[in-house]
C-alpha positions in Angstrom: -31.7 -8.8 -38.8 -34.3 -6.8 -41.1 -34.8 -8.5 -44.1 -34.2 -7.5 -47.6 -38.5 -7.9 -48.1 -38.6 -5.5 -45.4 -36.2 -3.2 -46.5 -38.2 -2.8 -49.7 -41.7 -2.6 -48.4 -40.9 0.5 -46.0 -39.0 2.4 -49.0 -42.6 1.8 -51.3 -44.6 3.6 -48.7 -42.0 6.4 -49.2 -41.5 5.9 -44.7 -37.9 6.4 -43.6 -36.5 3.4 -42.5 -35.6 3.0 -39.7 -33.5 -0.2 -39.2 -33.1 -1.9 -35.7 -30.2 -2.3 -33.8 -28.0 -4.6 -35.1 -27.6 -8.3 -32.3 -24.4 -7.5 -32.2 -24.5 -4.2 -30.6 -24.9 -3.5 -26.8 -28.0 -2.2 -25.5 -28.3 1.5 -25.9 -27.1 3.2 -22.7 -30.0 5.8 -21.7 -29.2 6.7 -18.0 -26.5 9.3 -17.0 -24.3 10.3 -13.9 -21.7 11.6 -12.5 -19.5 10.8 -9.2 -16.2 11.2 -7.8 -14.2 8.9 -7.2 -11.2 9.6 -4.6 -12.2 13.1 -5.8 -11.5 12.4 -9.5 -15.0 13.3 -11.7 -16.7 9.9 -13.4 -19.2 10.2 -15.9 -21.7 7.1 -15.6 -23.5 5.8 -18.4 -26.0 2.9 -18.6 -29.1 1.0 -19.4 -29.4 0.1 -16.3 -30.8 1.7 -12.9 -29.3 -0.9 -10.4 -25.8 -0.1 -12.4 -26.0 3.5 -11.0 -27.5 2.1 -7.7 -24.6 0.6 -6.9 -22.4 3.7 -8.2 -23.9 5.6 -5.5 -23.0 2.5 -2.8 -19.5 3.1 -4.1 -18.8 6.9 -4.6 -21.7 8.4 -3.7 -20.7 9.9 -0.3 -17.5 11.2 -2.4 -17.1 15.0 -3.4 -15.4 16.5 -6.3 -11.6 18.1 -5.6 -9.9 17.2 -9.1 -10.6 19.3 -11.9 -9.8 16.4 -14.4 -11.2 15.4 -17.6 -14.5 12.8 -16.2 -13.5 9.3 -16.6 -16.1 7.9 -18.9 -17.5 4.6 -18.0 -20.1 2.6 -20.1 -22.2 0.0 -18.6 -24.2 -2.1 -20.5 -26.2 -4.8 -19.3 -27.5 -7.9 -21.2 -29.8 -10.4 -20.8 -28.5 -13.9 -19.5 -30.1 -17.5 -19.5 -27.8 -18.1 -16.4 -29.1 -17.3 -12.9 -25.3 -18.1 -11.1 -22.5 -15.7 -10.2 -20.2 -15.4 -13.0 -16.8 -16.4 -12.3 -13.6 -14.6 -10.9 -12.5 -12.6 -14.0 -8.6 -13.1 -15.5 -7.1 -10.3 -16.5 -4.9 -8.8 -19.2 -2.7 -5.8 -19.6 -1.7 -4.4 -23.1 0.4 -1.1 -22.3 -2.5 1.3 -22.6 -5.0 -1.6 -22.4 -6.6 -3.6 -19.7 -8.6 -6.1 -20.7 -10.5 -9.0 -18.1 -13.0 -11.5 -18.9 -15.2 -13.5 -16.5 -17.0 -15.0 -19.6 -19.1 -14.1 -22.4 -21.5 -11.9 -21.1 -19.4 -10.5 -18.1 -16.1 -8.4 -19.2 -14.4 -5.1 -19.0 -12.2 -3.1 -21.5 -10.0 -0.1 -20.0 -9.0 2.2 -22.7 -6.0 4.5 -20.9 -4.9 6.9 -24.0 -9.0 7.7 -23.8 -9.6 7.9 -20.5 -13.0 5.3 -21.3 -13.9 2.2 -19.7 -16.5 -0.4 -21.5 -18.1 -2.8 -19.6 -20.3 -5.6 -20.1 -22.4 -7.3 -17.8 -25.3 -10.0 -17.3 -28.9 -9.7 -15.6 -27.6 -12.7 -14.0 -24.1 -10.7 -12.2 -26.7 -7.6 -11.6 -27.7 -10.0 -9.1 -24.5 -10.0 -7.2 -24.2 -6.8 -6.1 -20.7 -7.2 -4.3 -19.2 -8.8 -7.7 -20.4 -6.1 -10.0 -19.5 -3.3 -7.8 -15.8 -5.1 -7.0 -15.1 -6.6 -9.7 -16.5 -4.2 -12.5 -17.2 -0.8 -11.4 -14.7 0.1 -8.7 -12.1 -2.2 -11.4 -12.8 0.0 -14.2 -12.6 3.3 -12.6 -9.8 2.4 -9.8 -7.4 1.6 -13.0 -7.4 4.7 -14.7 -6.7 7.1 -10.9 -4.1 5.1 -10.8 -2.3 5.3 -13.5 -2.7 8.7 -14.3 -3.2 10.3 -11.4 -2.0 8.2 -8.7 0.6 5.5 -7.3 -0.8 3.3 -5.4 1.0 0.9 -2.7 -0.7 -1.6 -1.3 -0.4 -0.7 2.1 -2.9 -0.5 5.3 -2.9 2.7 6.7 -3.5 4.0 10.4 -3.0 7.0 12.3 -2.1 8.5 16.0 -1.6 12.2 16.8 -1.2 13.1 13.3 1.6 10.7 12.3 -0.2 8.2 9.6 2.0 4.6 9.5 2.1 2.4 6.5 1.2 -0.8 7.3 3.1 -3.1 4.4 3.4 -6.9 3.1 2.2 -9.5 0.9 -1.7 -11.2 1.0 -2.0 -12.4 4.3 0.3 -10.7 5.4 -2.6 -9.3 8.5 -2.5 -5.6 7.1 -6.4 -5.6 7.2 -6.3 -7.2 11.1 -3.5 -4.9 12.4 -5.5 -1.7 10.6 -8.9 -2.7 12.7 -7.3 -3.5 15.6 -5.5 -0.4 16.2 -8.6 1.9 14.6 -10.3 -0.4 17.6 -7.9 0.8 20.1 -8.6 5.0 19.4 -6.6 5.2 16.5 -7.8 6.6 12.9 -8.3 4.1 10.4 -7.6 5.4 6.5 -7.3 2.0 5.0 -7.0 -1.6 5.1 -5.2 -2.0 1.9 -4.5 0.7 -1.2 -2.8 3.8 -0.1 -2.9 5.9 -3.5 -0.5 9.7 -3.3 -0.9 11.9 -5.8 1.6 12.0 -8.7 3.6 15.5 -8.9 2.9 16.1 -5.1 5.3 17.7 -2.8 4.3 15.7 0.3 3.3 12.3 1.6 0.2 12.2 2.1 -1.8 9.6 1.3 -5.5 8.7 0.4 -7.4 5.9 1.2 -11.3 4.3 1.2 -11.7 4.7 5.2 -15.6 3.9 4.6 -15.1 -0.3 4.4 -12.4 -2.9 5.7 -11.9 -6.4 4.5 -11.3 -9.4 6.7 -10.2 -13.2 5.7 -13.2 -15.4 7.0 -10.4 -16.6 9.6 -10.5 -13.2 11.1 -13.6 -13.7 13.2 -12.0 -15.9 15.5 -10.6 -12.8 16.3 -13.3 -10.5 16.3 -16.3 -12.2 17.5 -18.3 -9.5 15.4 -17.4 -10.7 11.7 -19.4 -14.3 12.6 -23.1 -13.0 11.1 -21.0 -11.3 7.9 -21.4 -12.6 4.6 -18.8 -13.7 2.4 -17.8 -11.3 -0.2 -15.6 -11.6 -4.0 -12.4 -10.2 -3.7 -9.9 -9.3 -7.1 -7.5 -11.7 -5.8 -9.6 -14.7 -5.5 -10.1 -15.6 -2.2 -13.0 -15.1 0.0 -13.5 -12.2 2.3 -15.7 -10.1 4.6 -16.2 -7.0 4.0 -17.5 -4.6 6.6 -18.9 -0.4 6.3 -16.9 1.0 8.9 -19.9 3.5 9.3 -21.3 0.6 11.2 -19.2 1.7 14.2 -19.6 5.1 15.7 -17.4 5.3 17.7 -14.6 4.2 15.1 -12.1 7.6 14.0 -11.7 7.9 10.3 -10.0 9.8 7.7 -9.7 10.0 4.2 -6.3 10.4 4.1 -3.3 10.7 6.6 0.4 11.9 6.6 2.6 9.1 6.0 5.5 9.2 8.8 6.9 5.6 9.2 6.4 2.4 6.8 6.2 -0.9 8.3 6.4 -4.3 6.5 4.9 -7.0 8.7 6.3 -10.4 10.1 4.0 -12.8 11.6 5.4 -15.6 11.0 9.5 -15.2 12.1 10.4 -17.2 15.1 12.2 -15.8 18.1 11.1 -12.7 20.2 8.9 -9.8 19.0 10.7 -6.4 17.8 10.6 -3.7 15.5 13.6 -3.5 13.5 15.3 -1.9 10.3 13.9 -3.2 7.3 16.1 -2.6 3.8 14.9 0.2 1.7 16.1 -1.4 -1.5 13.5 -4.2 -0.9 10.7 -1.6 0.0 11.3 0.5 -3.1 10.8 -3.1 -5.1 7.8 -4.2 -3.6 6.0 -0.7 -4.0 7.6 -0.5 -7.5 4.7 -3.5 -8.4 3.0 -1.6 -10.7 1.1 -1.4 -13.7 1.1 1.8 -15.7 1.7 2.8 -19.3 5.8 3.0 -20.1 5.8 6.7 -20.2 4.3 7.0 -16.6 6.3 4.8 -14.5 8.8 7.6 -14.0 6.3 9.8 -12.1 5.5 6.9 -10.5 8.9 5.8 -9.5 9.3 9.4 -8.4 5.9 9.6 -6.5 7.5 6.1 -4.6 11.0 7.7 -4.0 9.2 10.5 -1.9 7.2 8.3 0.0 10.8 6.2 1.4 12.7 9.3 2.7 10.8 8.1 6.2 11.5 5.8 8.6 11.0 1.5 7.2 10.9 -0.7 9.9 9.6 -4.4 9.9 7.3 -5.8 12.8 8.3 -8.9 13.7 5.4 -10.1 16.2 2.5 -12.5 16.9 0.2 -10.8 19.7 -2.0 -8.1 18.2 -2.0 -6.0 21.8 2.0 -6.5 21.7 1.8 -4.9 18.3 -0.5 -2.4 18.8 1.6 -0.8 21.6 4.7 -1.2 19.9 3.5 0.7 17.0 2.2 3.4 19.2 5.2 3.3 21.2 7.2 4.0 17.6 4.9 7.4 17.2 5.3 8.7 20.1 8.9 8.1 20.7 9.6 8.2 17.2 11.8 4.6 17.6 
């Protein structure tokens, strides 16, 4: 701090003073910009030029179709002693707040009623480009679209002839392995897991990030091609590997898709494969999972309720080609 001898001497030469900023406060955020985000406006600010590197990585190939106020997110980044990855954050949600902390120097505040989301991160994270960009930036934006704007079930999403299918079930569950699989076999991938519909729409359509899929590490004994892949953080923990999907041309893809039949998926039931009726009172449970201030769960319950007027079925199975052909057979034939 500037001391009181200091104070003094600057006021005798009649100079303005001019004090510093105080330690406490975060570095002084000069650089601005301005993405979309699923097509929602987000107004960047930060000290830092790799912060808004990684921004673009994220939403730069997005374009605007919301006319909302921007979600405001401030980025500061601090100098750190530590050279490691921080760790996995916890998080915390206080009705309008969300608050996670990976440690001192590495944490994130989403303020809803404001529509503003602080973070805080080291030198030593800017390193990590995979855990800033997952953990902090796509986190701090991704919290406010859905709440506000969107309801989001976590559900893969594919398509054939026009008729998008939910692809439903816990972690695990092989929503990311069926979604590549059939987007292998010709049809359109949307998402591997976050199918977000807009609150107060009329339809069921829903949007998902078609530009990247994520794998467990055990999923390259499945597809040879994930081997050379490096390991990247996921919210929930465990490791993955995540892949661009722009890496294969010849792979369809969509930003969003009808959604014509849900399907919760059974790997791990013993007896034949089959596609059978699955109970909509359990569906509507699992999707209602959500965290959201009180007064928007309604339009989020209601957003939910249009979304189970189709067809939900549960795939019980254990051969991916069985699947795959099963599912197309239940476009097609409509059963």
């Amino acid at each position: 701090m500037t001391t009181i001898a200091e104070i003094e001497s600057v006021r005798d030469l009649s100079r303005p003073i001019n004090l510093p900023r105080h330690p406490m406060e975060a570095p002084e955020l000069s650089l601005r910009a301005m993405y979309y985000a699923s097509g929602f406006p987000v107004e960047v600010n930060t000290n830092s030029p790799q912060i808004l590197a990684y921004c673009d990585e994220l939403w730069g190939m997005c374009e605007g179709e919301y006319n909302t106020e921007p979600i405001r997110v401030n980025v500061h980044v601090v100098e750190s002693d530590s050279i490691e990855c921080p760790p996995i954050p916890s998080y915390h949600a206080m009705e309008h707040t969300v608050v996670w902390v990976a440690n001192a120097d590495n944490y994130g505040v989403v303020h809803m009623g404001r529509n503003e989301t602080q973070i805080l991160v080291s030198h030593a994270a800017l390193r990590h480009r995979l855990y800033v960009r997952g953990f902090f930036l796509d986190t701090g934006v991704a919290i406010h679209i859905r709440t506000r704007y969107m309801t989001c079930v976590h559900a893969a999403c594919v398509a054939l002839e026009g008729h998008g299918v939910l692809l439903c079930g816990d972690a695990g569950a092989g929503k990311s392995t069926l979604s590549y699989a059939c987007a292998l076999a010709g049809w359109t991938y949307v998402t591997d897991d976050g199918c977000n519909l807009l609150i107060g729409g009329i339809d069921r359509m829903v949007i998902g990030n078609c530009h990247k899929v994520r794998f467990r590490p055990t999923a390259a004994e499945l597809f040879p091609e994930l081997e050379v892949q490096e390991l990247t953080p996921h919210p929930a923990g465990k490791p993955s590997v995540e892949i661009a999907t722009d890496k294969f041309p010849n792979m369809i893809c969509a930003r969003s898709a009808q959604a014509d039949f849900i399907v919760f998926l059974n790997r791990h039931v013993e007896g034949p494969p089959e596609l059978v009726p699955y109970p909509e009172d359990v569906a509507r449970q699992y999707m209602r999972q959500l965290h959201a201030p009180s007064e928007l769960l309604p339009a989020q319950y209601q957003t939910i309720e249009r979304l189970l007027t189709v067809p939900i079925l549960e795939l019980r199975y254990s051969n991916l080609d069985w699947a795959i052909d099963r599912l197309r057979r239940l476009v097609q034939e409509g059963r």
